[in-house]
C-alpha positions as CSV (number, residue, x, y, z in Angstrom):
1,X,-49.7,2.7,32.2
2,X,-48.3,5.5,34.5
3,X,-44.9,6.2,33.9
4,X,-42.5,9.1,35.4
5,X,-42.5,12.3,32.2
6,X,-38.0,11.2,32.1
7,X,-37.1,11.8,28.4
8,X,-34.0,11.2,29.2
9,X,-34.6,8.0,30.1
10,X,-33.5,5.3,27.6
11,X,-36.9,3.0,27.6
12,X,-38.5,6.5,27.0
13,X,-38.3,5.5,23.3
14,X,-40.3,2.0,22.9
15,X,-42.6,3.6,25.2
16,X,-43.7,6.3,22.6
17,X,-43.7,3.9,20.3
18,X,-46.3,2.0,21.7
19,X,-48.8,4.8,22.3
20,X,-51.9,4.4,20.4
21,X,-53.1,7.7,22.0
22,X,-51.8,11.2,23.1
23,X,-50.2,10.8,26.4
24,X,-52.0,13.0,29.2
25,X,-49.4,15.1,31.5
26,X,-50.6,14.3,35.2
27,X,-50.3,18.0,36.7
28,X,-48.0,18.2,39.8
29,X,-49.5,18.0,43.1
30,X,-49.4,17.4,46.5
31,X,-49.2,13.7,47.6
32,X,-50.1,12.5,43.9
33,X,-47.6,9.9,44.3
34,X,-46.9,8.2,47.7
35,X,-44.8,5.4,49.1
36,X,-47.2,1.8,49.2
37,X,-46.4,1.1,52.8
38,X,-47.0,5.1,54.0
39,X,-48.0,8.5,53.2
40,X,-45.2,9.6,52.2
41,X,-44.8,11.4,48.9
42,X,-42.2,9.6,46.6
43,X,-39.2,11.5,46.4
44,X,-39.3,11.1,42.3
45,X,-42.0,13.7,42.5
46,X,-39.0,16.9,43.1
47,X,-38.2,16.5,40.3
48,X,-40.7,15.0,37.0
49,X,-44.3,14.7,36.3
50,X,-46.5,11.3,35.7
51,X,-47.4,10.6,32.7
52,X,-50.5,8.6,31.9
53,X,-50.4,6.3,28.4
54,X,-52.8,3.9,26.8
55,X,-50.4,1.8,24.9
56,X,-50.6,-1.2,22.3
57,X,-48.8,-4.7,22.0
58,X,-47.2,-3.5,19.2
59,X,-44.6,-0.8,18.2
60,X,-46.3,1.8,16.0
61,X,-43.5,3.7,13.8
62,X,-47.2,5.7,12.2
63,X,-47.5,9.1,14.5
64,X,-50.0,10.3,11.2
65,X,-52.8,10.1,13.9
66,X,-51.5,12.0,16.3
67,X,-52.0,15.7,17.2
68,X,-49.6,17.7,15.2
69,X,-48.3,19.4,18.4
70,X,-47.8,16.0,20.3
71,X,-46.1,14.1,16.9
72,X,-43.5,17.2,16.7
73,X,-42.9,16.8,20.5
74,X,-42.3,12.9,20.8
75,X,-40.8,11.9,17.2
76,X,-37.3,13.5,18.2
77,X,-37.6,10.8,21.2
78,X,-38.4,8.1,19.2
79,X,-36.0,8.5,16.9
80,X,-33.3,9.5,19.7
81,X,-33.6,6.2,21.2
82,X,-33.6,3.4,18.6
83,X,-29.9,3.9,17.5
84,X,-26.9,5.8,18.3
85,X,-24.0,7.4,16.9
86,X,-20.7,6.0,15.6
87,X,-17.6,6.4,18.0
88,X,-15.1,7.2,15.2
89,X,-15.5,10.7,14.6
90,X,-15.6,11.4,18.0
91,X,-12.2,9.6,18.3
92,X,-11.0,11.1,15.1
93,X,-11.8,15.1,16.8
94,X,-10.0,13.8,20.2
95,X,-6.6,12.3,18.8
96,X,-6.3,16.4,16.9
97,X,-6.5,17.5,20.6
98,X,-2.7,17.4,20.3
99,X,-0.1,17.9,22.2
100,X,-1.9,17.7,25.3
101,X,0.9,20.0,26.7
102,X,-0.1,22.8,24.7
103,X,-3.4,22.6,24.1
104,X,-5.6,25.2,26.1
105,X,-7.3,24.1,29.6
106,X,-10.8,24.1,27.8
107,X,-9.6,21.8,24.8
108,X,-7.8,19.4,27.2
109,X,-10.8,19.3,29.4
110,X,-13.3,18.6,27.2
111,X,-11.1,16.2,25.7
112,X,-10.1,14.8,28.9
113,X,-14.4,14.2,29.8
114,X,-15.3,13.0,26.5
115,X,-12.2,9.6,27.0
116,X,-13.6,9.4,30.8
117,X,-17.1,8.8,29.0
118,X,-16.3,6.7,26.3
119,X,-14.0,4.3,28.3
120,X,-16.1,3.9,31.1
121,X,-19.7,3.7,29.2
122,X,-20.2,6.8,32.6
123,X,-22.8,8.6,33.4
124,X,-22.6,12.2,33.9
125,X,-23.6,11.7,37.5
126,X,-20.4,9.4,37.8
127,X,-18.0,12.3,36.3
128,X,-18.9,14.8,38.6
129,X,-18.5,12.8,41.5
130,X,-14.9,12.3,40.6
131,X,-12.8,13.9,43.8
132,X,-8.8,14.2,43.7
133,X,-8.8,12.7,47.3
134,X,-6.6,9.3,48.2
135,X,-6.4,9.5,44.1
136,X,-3.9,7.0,43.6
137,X,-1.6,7.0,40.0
138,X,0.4,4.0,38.9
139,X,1.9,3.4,35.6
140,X,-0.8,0.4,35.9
141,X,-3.5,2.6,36.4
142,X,-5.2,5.5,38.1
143,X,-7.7,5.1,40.6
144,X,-9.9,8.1,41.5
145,X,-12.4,8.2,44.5
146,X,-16.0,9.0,44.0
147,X,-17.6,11.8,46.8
148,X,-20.8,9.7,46.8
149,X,-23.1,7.0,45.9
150,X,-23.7,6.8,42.4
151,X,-26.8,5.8,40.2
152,X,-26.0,2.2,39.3
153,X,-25.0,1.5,43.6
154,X,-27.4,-1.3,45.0
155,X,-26.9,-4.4,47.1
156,X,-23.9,-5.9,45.9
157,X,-22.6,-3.4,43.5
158,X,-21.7,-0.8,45.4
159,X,-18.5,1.2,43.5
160,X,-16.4,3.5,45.4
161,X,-13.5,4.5,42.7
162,X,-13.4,4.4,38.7
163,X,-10.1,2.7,37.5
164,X,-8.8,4.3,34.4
165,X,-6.3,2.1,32.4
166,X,-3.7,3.5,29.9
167,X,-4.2,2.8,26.1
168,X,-0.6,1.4,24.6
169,X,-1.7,1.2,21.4
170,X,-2.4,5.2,20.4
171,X,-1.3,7.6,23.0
172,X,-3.8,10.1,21.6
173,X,-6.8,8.2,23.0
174,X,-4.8,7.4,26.6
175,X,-7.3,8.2,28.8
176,X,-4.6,8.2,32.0
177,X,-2.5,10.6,30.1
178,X,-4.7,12.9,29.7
179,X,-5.5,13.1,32.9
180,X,-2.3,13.4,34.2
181,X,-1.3,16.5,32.6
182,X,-4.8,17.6,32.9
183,X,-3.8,16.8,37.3
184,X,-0.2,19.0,36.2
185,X,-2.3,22.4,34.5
186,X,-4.6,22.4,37.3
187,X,-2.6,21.8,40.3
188,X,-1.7,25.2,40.3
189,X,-5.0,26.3,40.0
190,X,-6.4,24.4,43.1
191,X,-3.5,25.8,44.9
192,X,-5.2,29.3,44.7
193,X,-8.8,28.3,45.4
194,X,-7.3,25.9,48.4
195,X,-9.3,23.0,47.2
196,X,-6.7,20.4,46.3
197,X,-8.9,17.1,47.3
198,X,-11.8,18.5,46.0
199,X,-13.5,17.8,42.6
200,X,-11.6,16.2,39.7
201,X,-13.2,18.3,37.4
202,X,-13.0,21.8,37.6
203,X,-14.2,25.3,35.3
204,X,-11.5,26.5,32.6
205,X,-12.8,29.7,33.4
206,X,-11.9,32.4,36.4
207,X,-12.7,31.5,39.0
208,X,-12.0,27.9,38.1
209,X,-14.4,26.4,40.6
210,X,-15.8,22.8,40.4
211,X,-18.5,22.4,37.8
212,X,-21.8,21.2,38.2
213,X,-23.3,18.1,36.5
214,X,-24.9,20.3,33.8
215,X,-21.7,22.0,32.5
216,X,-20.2,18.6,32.4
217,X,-23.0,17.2,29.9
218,X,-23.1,20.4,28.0
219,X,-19.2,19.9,27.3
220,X,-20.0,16.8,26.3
221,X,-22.5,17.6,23.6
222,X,-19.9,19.9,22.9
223,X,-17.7,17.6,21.7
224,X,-20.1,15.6,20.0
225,X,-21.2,19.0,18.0
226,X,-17.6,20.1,17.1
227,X,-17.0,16.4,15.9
228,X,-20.1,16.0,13.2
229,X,-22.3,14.4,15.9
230,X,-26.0,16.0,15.6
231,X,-26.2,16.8,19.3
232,X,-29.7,17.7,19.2
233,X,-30.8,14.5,18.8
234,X,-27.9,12.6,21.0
235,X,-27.9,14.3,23.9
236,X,-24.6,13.6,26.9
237,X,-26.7,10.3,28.5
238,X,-26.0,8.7,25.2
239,X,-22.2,8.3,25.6
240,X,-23.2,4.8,27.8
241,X,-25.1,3.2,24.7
242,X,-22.8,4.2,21.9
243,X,-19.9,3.0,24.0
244,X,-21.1,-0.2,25.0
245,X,-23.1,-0.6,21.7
246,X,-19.1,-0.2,19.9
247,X,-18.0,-2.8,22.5
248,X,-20.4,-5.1,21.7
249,X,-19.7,-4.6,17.5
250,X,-16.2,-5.2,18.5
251,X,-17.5,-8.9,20.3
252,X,-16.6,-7.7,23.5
253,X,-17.9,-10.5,26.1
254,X,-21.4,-9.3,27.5
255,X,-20.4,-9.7,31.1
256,X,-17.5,-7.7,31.2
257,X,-20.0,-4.5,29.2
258,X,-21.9,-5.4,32.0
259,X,-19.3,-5.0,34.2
260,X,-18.1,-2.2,33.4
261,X,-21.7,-0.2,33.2
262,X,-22.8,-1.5,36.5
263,X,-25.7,-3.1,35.1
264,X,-27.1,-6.7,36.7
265,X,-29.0,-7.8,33.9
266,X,-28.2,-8.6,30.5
267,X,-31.9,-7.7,29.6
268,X,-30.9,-4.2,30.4
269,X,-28.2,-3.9,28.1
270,X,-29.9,-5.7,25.3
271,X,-33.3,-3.6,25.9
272,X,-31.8,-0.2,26.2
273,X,-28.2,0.1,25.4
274,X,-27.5,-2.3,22.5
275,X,-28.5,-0.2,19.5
276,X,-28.0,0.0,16.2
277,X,-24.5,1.9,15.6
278,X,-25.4,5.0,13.1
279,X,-22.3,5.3,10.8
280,X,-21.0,8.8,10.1
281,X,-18.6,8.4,7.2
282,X,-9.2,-4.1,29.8
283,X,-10.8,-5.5,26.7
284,X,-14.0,-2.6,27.0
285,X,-11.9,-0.1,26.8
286,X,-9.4,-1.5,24.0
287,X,-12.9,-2.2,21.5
288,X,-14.2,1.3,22.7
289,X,-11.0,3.3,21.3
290,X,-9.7,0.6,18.6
């Protein structure tokens, strides 16, 4: 089987497990890959590598055969993708992130990323896209715009805004109030770089200028660190499974998981996302944070 080289990706895991053989690299080069209908490279190939694999029916947890080199490399992916961690002391390190009206603009950002995460099941992709523009702020809800397409847009499902609901039952966790005095410390600060409809999410440090998709998932394995998590085996893409994995402990209904994920199958949730829940000591969102 050729696949894309995308550890990130969550069926990276059963993959490796099914490899009865080294996997061989397929060295980048020109027209290697190419749309069926034309010449065309596929645009995949920017940005990863093929990888060729010779795989068995059956899930092999025995890397003893393998290279030494290659079993170092792919065990931390195998193991990275057949559970997740527990949601609790995440929460527990967020509702200390208090008063939000004193806390420093790095602690209130990173807390205000890591509830955007959790209560959306988002990407990081989806984060970053966040713009202040036409935002709209009820005592409902907030609506905030996205600047672009996002990963999970197809025929159909094509989202334009994230809806953040507030959370009665612990303030601590309340997503919308956190961002609204995270809207009130900034404001002033967009005032001086003149970018007031610009990104939602913006640097707590000079010049405070909107952040790229990296920073944001290296924040958010920096809550995870700070709060017990072993971030070097979760890494920010594993926010969507450990939320929507606590949802469903928490019998949340599968369609409205898959609802609020953006994912058209229920194959795809129970394939790649429902995971064992690794124990460290709207209805989505109540499940999520109760």
């Amino acid at each position: 089987m050729i696949v894309p080289f995308w550890l990130s990706q969550p069926w990276m895991g059963a993959l490796l497990r099914l490899l009865v053989e080294d996997p061989i690299i397929i060295m980048r080069r020109k027209k290697v890959l190419v749309w069926p209908l034309s010449t065309e490279e596929h645009p995949i190939m920017s940005h990863t590598r093929l990888m060729a694999c010779l795989l068995s029916g059956k899930a092999c947890e025995n890397l003893a055969s393998w290279k030494p080199g290659t079993s170092k490399q792919y065990r931390s992916h195998i193991n990275r993708y057949k559970d997740t961690w527990d949601v609790k002391p995440v929460l527990t390190k967020l509702k200390q992130l208090e008063p939000l009206q004193s806390l420093p603009l790095k602690e209130l950002t990173l807390k205000l990323v890591m509830l955007m995460a959790l209560t959306q099941a988002a990407r990081v992709q989806t984060l970053h896209l966040l713009v202040l523009k036409n935002i709209s702020i009820k005592e409902e809800a907030i609506s905030v715009w996205l600047g672009d397409n996002i990963k999970q847009c197809r025929p159909g499902f094509n989202i334009q805004s994230v809806k953040f609901f507030p959370y009665t039952k612990d303030e601590s966790l309340c997503v919308c109030r956190t961002l609204r005095t995270y809207l009130e410390k900034t404001e002033h600060l967009r005032d001086e770089t003149g970018k007031k409809d610009g990104r939602l999410l913006i640097s707590f440090i000079k010049p405070h200028k909107p952040v790229s998709r990296d920073t944001i998932a290296r924040w958010i394995k920096h809550v995870l660190t700070i709060s017990g998590i072993d971030s070097t085996k979760y890494t920010a893409s594993s926010v969507r499974s450990a939320a929507a994995s606590q949802a469903r402990s928490m019998s949340v209904p599968i369609r409205h998981i898959m609802s609020k994920a953006g994912w058209s199958r229920e194959s795809t949730f129970a394939k790649h996302y429902n995971k064992e829940i690794v124990q460290e000591g709207d209805p989505f969102q109540d499940a999520v944070l109760d």
